[in-house]
Each structure stands twice: as structure tokens, then as C-alpha cells.
C-alpha positions as CSV (number, residue, x, y, z in Angstrom):
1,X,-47.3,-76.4,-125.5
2,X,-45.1,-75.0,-128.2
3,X,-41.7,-76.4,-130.0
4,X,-38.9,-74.3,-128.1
5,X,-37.2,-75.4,-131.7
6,X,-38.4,-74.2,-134.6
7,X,-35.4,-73.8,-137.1
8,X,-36.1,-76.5,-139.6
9,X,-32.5,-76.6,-141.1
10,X,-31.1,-76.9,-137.4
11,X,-29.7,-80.5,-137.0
12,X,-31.5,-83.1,-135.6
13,X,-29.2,-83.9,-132.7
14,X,-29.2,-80.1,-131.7
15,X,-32.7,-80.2,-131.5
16,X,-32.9,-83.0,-129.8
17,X,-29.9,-81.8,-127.0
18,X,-31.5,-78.6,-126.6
19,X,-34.3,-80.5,-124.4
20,X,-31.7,-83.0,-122.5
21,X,-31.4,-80.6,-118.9
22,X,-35.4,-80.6,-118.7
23,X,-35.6,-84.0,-119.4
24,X,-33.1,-85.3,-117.0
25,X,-34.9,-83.4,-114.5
26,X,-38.2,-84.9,-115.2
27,X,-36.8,-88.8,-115.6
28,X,-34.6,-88.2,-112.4
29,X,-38.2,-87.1,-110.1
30,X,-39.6,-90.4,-111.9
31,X,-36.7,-92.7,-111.5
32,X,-35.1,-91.2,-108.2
33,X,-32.2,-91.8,-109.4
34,X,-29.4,-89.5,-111.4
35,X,-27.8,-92.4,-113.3
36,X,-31.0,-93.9,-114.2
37,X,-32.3,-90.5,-115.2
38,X,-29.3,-90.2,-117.4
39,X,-30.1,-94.1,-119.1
40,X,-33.5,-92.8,-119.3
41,X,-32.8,-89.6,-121.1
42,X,-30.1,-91.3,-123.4
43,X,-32.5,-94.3,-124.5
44,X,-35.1,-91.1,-125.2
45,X,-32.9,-89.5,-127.1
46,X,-32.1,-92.9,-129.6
47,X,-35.7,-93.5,-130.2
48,X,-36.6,-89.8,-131.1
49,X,-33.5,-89.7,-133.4
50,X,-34.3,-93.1,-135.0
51,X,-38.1,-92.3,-135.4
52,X,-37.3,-88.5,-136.2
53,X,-38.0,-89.1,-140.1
54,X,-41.7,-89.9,-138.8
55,X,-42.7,-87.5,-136.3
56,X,-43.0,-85.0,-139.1
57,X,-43.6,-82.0,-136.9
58,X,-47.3,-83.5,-136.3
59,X,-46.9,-82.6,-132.6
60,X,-44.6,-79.9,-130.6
61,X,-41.2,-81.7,-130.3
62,X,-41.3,-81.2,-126.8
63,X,-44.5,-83.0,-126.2
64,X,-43.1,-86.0,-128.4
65,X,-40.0,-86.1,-126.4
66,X,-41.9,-86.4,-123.2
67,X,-44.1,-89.1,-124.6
68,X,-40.9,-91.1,-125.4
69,X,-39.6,-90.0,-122.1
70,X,-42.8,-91.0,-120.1
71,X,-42.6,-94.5,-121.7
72,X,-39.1,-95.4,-120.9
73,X,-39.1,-94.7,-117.2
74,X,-42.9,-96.7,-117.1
75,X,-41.1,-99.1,-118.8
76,X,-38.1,-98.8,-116.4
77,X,-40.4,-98.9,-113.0
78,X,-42.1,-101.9,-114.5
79,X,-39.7,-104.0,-112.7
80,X,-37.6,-101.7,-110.2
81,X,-39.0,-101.9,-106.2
82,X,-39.5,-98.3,-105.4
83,X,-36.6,-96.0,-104.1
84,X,-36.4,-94.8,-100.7
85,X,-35.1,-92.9,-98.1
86,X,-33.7,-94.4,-94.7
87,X,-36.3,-93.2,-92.8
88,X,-38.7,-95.2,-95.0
89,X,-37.5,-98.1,-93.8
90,X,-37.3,-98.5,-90.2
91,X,-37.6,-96.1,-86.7
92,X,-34.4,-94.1,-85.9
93,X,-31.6,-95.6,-84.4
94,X,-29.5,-94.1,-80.9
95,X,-26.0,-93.0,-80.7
96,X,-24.5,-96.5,-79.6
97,X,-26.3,-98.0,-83.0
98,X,-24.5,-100.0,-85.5
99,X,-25.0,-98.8,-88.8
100,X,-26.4,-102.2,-90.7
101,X,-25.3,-103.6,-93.2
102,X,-25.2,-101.5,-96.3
103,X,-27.9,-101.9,-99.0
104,X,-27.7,-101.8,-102.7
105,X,-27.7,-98.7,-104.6
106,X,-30.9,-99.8,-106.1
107,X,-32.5,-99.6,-102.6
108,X,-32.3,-95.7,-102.3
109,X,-32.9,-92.3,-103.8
110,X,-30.1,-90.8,-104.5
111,X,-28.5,-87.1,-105.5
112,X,-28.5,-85.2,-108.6
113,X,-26.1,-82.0,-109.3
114,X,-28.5,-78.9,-110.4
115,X,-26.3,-78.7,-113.6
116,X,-27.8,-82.0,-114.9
117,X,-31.6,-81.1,-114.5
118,X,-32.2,-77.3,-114.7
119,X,-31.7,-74.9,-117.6
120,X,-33.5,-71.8,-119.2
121,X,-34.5,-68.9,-117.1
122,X,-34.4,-67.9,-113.4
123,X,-37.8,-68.1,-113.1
124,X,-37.8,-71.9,-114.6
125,X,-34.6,-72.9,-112.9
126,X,-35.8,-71.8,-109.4
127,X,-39.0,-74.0,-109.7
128,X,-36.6,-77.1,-111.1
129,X,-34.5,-76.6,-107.7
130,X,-37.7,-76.6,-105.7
131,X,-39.0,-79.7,-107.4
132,X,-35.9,-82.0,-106.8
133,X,-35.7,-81.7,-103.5
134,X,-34.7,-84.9,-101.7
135,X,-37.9,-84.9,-99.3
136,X,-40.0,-84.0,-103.0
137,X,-38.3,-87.0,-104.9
138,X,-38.5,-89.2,-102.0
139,X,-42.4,-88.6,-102.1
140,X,-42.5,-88.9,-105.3
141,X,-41.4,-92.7,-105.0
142,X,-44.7,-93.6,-103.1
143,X,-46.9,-92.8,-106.1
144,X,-47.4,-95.7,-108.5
145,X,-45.5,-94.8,-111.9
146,X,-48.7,-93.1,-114.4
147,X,-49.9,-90.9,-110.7
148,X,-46.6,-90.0,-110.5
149,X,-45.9,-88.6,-114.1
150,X,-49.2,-86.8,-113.9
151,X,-48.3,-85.2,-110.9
152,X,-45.0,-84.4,-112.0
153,X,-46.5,-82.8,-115.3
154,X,-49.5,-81.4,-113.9
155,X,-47.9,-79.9,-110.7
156,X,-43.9,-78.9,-111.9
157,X,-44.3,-78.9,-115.5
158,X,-47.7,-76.9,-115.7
159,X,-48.9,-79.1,-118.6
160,X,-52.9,-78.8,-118.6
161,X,-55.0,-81.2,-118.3
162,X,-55.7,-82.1,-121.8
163,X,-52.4,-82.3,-122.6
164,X,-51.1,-85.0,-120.0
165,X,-54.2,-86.9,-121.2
166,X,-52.8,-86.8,-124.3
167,X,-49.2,-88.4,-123.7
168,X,-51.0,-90.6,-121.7
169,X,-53.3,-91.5,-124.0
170,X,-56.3,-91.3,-121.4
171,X,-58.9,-89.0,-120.5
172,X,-58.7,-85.6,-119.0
173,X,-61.0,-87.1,-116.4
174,X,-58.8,-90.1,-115.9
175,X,-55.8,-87.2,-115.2
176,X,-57.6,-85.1,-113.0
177,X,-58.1,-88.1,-110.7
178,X,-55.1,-89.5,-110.8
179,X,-53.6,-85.9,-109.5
180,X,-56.3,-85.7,-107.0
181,X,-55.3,-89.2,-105.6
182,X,-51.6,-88.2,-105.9
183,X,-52.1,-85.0,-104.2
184,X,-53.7,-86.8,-101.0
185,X,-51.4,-89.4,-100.7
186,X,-48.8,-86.7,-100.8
187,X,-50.8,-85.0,-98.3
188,X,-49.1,-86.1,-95.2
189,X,-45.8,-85.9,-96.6
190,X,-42.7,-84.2,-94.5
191,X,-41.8,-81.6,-97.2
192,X,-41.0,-79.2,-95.5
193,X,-37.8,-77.1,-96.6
194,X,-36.4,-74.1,-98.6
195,X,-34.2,-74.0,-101.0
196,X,-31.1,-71.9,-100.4
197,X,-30.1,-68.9,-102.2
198,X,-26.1,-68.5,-102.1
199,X,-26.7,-64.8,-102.0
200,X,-28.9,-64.9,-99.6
201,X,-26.4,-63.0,-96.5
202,X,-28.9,-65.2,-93.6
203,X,-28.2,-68.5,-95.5
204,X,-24.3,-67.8,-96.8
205,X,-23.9,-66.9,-93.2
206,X,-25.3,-70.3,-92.0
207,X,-23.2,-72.4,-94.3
208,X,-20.2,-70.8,-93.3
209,X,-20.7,-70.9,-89.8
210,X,-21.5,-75.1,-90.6
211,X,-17.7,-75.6,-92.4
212,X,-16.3,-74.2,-89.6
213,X,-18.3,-76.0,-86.9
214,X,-17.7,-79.2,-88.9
215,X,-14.2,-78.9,-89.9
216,X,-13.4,-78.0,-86.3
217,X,-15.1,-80.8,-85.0
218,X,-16.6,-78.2,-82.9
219,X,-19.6,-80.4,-82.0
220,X,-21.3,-77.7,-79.8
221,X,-21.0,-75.5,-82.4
222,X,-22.5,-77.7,-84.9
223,X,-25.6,-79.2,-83.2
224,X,-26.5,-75.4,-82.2
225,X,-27.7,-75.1,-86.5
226,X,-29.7,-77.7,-85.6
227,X,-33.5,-78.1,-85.9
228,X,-35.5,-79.6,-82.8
229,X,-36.4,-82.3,-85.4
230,X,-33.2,-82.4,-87.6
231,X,-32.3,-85.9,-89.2
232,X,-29.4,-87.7,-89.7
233,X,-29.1,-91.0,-92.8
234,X,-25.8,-92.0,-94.2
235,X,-27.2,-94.2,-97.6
236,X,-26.4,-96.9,-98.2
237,X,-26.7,-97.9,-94.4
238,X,-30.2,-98.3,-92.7
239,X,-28.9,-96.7,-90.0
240,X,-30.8,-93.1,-89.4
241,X,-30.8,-90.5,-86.5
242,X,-33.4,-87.9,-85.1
243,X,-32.4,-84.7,-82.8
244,X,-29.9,-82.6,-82.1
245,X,-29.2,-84.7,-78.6
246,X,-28.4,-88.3,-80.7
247,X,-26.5,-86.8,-83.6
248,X,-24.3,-85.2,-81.4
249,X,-23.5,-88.8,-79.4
250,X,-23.0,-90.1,-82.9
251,X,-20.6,-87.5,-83.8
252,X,-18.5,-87.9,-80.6
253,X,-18.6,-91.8,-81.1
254,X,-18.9,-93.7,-83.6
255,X,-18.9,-91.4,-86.5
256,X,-15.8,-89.4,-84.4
257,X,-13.5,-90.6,-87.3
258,X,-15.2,-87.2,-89.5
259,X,-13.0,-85.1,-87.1
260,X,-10.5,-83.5,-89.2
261,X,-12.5,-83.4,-92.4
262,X,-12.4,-80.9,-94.7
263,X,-15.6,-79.8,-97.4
264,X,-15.7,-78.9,-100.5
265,X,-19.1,-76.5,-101.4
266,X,-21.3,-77.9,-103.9
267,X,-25.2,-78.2,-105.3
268,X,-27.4,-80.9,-104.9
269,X,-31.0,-80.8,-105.3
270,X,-31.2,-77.6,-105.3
271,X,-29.6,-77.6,-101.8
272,X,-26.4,-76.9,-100.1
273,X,-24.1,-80.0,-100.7
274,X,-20.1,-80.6,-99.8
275,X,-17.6,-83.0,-100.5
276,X,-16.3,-84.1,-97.4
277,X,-12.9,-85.9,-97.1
278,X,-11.7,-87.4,-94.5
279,X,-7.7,-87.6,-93.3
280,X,-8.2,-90.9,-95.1
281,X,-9.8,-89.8,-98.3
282,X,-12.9,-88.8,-99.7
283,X,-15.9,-89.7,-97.3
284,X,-19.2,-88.6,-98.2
285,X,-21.5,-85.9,-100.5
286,X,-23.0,-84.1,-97.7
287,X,-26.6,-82.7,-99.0
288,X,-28.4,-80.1,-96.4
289,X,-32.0,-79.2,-95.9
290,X,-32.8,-76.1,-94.5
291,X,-36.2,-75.2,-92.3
292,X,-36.6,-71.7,-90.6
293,X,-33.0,-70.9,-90.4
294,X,-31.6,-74.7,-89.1
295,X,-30.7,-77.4,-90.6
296,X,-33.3,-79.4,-90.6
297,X,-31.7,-82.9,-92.7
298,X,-28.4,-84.3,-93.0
299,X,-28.2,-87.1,-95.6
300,X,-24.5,-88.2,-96.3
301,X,-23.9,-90.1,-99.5
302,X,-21.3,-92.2,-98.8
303,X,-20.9,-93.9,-102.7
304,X,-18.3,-91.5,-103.1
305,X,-17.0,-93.7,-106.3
306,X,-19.9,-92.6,-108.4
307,X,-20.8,-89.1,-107.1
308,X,-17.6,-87.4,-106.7
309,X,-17.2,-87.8,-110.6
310,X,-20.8,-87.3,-111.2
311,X,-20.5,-83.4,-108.8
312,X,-17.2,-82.7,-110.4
313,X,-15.2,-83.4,-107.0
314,X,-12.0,-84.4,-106.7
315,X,-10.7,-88.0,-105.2
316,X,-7.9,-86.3,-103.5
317,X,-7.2,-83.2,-102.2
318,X,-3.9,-81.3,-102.5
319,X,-2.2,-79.9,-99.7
């Protein structure tokens, strides 16, 4: 792997910065969590500055920031229960459902804006989309913490072999099975997906044809952009929904208090995400997964006092 920084009288911080957006990326598919990530990233970043006088350009600066990297999220999953999804937890609920209690933030994997986690070229950027992926995080979280970072390098990073042994500090035969082990259990996973291109006509077509149906509260509309196997969660509640049929008793029950709710577009995990705000304020981040054409997952984030900020949106809207 070579040093992306090579101008010795660049300052340190710079040098150090210039890696942050690939960094975040690879603690948040650890972590499962953006804020965590961001902890993650930042505690990196003091250690490589206060050790800086010693690394001495022995290794690639990249490599020694993912070392540092690697050993603050082990570090941080030494004693965190792993993140999940709603659907992790329990079998889908029906229409006439509560919701359950909510859970703590802890509990669940949560969103990250594309801004935070992707940088460099297209090429790079489109694979960092990919690779966040709610379903692709979420799977992630099964995989005990040193499978997981070899995955993550092996896999999305394309480090070799011998170098994931390396800032593991193992053998390349001890990395080859732990991805062969991490690739099985992932195996059976639901990942399933694409990731939307915004100018893509098909998928700018779909999106606009979902703001309408949802700010109409045209519920016929709306469940017809379904997927036969579309899901439903609403984190931090247990509470989770399968199929067009129950989503749309939801819709015209319980959850009937989105009707008049206007979006804002934005990105989340390299997916489709909105603001949504209800006639009583902001509501939920809205992230969509897309499968051949439908919409295949719904997952509302309804900690709206920590990821509006975080996704740039607004806590009122004007007007």
C-alpha cells in the first residue's frame, strides 16, 4: 500500500486529515455506528499525532493509521453487545401491533451521511456507497470484531493478504481463514440491494413518484413501489413489518399521524434517504433500499435530535 502523502514539509494535521473520510468509513462498518465512528476516528487521529515523532515514515502512513484505527474500535467492541437491526431481534409484527417500548441507541445500527465516509474518485466512492449499506453493516455486526476487520480490509479495502496479517500482527494463514469463516457466515445473509444513482432517469423516476405517494398519503399509490418482500422498522422500536399488505394497514392506522408529511431528499448509506416532518415537527430520517425497481426496505430513524444535525436537515421547516 503506498503513502497517498508524501510531502514531507506538509503539516502533520493535514496529513493526518487527508485520511479522515476513509477512515470514518472503515470505523463506522466496524462500529455500526456514525457517532462512534466519529469517537473512533478522533481518538485515531490523537494517538497518530502524539506518536507522529516515532512513526518515522517506517511504514506507509496509511497502513499506520489503520493499525491505530483497527485497535481503537477492537478496543471499543471489547465491551459493546453487538448492533442490530429490528429484524434481528424478533418475528415481524401485524398492523394492529404496538410498537414496544423503545430501545437504547446502543441497541441498533444506525445511519451515516455518504459525506462523512467516502472521498477520492468515482470509482472509490461508488464501492464506499456499496459497502455501507444498511443490510452490509448490519451483517457486518454478526462477525466477532478481528473476522470482521479482515473482511472489511480484505473484501472493501482490497488490502492483500500479507498486509492485513501485518496490522494484525498474525499470519497470512491465520487471515485467510478468518475471511473464509467470515465469508460463510455471511453466506446466508439478505443483502440484497442496489445502490441508487440520482441520474439514473428509472431510479429519479421512482423516488419522485415515492414523495408524491407519500406526501399525498396516497397509500395505494405508495404500496404499489413496493417489493413482494419489502420491510418496514422504525429504530428505536422493536416493532418491524413485512409486505406490502401489513405496511399498508399500518399506514392507515396507527402510523396515519405521517399523513401530511412533507420530505426532504437526502443520502444515507449510499441510499436514497429523506427528512420527513410531520404537521408536528420533524419525524423521522427515512433511509430506502431498492431491489429490482421496488423498494425493497423502509427503515425510519426516528432519533431525529441527533441525525437531523448530523444530515444537515433542518428542525423546522419554513412555510
Amino acid at each position: 500500500m503506498g503513502d497517498a502523502t508524501t510531502g514531507i514539509d506538509e503539516p502533520t494535521d493535514l496529513r493526518l486529515e487527508a485520511f479522515r473520510a476513509e477512515l470514518t468509513g472503515y470505523c463506522y462498518r466496524m462500529l455500526g455506528s456514525a457517532f462512534e465512528a466519529e469517537d473512533a476516528v478522533q481518538e485515531t487521529m490523537i494517538r497518530a499525532w502524539r506518536g507522529f515523532d516515532r512513526f518515522e515514515g517506517r511504514a506507509a502512513l496509511r497502513s499506520w493509521l489503520y493499525r491505530i484505527a483497527t485497535n481503537v474500535c477492537l478496543t471499543m467492541l471489547g465491551s459493546a453487545q453487538r448492533r442490530a437491526r429490528p429484524m434481528d431481534l424478533g418475528p415481524p409484527g401485524t398492523p394492529g401491533s404496538g410498537p414496544g417500548e423503545p430501545l437504547p441507541a446502543e441497541v441498533w445500527v444506525g445511519p451515516v451521511p455518504d459525506s462523512r465516509v467516502t472521498a477520492g474518485d468515482p470509482a472509490e466512492v461508488a464501492v464506499a456507497r456499496e459497502s455501507i449499506r444498511l443490510a452490509f453493516v448490519a451483517a457486518l455486526q454478526h462477525l466477532p470484531a478481528r473476522q470482521r476487520a479482515v473482511l472489511i480490509l480484505r473484501e472493501v479495502l482490497a488490502w492483500s493478504a500479507a498486509e492485513v496479517a501485518e496490522l494484525l500482527d498474525t499470519s497470512v494463514a491465520s487471515v485467510n481463514s478468518a475471511l473464509q469463516r467470515a465469508r460463510a457466515a455471511l453466506a446466508g445473509a439478505d443483502l440484497d440491494g442496489e445502490t441508487l444513482r440520482a441520474t439514473d432517469p428509472a431510479q429519479s423516476d421512482l423516488l419522485e413518484r415515492y414523495v408524491r405517494a407519500f406526501e399525498g398519503y396516497d397509500i395505494a399509490a405508495l404500496t404499489s413501489l413496493l417489493h413482494e418482500d419489502v420491510t418496514l422498522n422504525m429504530p428505536p422500536l422493536p416493532l418491524w413489518l413485512r409486505g406490502p399488505a401489513d405496511i399498508r394497514g399500518w399506514m392507515l392506522g396507527t402510523g396515519c399521524g405521517c399523513r401530511g408529511s412533507r420530505l426532504v431528499p437526502t443520502v444515507a448509506n449510499g441510499m436514497p434517504a429523506f427528512g420527513q416532518y410531520r404537521t408536528t415537527g420533524p419525524w423521522a430520517l427515512i433511509v430506502l433500499d431498492v431491489s429490482a425497481g421496488r423498494i425493497r426496505g423502509i427503515t425510519n430513524f426516528l432519533d431525529v435530535q441527533r441525525l437531523f444535525p448530523l444530515f444537515g436537515l433542518p428542525m423546522r421547516l419554513d412555510g
